[in-house]
C-alpha positions in Angstrom: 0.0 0.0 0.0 2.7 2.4 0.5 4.5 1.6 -2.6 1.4 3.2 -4.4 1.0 5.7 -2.1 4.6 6.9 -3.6 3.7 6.1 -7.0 0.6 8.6 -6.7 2.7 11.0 -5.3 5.9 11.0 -7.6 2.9 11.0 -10.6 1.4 14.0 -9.4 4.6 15.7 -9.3 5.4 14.7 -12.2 2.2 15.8 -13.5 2.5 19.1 -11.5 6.4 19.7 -13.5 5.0 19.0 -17.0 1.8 21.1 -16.3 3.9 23.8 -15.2 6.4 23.8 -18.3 3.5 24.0 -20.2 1.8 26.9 -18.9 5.7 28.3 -19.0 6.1 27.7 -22.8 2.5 29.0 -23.6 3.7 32.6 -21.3 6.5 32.4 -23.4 5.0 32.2 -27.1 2.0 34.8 -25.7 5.2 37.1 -25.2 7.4 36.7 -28.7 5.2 38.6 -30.7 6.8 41.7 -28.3 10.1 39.5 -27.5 13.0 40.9 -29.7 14.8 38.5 -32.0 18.2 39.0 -32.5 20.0 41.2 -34.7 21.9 39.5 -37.7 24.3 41.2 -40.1 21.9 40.9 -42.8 18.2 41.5 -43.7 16.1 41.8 -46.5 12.9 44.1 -46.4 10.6 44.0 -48.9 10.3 47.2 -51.4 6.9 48.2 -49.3 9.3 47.8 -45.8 11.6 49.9 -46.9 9.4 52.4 -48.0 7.9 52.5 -44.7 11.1 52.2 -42.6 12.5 55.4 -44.7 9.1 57.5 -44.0 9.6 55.8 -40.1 13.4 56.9 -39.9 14.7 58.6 -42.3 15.6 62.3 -41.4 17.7 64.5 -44.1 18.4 66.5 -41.1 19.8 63.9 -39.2 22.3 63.2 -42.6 25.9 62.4 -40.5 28.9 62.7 -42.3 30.5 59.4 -42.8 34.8 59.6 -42.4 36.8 60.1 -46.0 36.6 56.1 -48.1 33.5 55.1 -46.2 30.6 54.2 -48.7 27.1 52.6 -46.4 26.8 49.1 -48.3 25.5 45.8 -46.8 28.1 44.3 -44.6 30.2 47.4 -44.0 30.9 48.3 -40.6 29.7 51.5 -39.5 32.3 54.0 -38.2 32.0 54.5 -34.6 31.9 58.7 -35.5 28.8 58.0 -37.0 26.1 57.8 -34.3 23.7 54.7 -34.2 20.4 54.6 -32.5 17.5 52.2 -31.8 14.5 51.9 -34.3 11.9 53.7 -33.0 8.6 52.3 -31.7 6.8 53.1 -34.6 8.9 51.4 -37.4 9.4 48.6 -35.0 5.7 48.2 -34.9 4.6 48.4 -38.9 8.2 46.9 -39.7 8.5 44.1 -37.0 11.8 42.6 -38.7 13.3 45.9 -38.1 13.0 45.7 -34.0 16.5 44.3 -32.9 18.0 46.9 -34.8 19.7 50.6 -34.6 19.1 52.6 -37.8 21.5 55.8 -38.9 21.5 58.6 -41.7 24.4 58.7 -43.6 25.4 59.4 -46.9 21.5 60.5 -47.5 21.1 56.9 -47.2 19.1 55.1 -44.3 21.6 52.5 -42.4 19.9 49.6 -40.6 22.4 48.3 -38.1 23.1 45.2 -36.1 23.9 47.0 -32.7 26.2 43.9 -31.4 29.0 44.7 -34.1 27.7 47.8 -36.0 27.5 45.9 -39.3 24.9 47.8 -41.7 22.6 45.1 -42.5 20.6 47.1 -44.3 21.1 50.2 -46.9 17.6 52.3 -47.8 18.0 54.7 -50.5 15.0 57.1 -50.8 
């Protein structure tokens, strides 16, 4: 009798984990549509993103200069004189692809940066 006794218990603990890590996975997916995916060194937005991310961002008074031999492609690293900053709320929202990264205006070019290594992953010309 005792031998089931701890049978019914481990069970319902066992029951009690899995039911738990359950309810923890379904928190978890309920939360990635405002989670942040990581930031890669490239990205390819369709022609209707960019348009969007350069009416979201893109500031011709903002326009940095970029250090003499620097030309903003894909892949390029951006110089540390030029300042990087988050994308904002709003292109993060009707671009969601765009939401792990930093943006800049250089070169009258929109820059979409991965902020772990400041590799342009992205170029937007208007």
């Amino acid at each position: 009798m005792k031998h089931h006794k701890v049978l019914a218990l481990a069970a319902a603990l066992l029951l009690a984990g899995v039911t738990a890590a359950s309810a923890a996975g379904m928190t978890k997916s309920s939360a990635a549509g405002t989670a942040k995916s990581p930031a890669s060194d490239s990205l390819t937005l369709s022609t209707a993103q960019q348009k969007t991310a350069w009416s979201d961002l893109y500031m011709g008074s903002l326009n940095q200069n970029a250090p003499a031999g620097f030309t903003a492609t894909a892949g390029a690293v951006l110089p540390k004189s030029v300042t990087a900053a988050p994308v904002t709320a709003k292109a993060a929202q009707a671009v969601p692809a765009l939401r792990s990264y930093d943006f800049a205006t250089v070169q009258k070019k929109l820059v979409i940066v991965n902020p772990s290594d400041r590799k342009i992953a992205e170029v937007i010309a208007g």
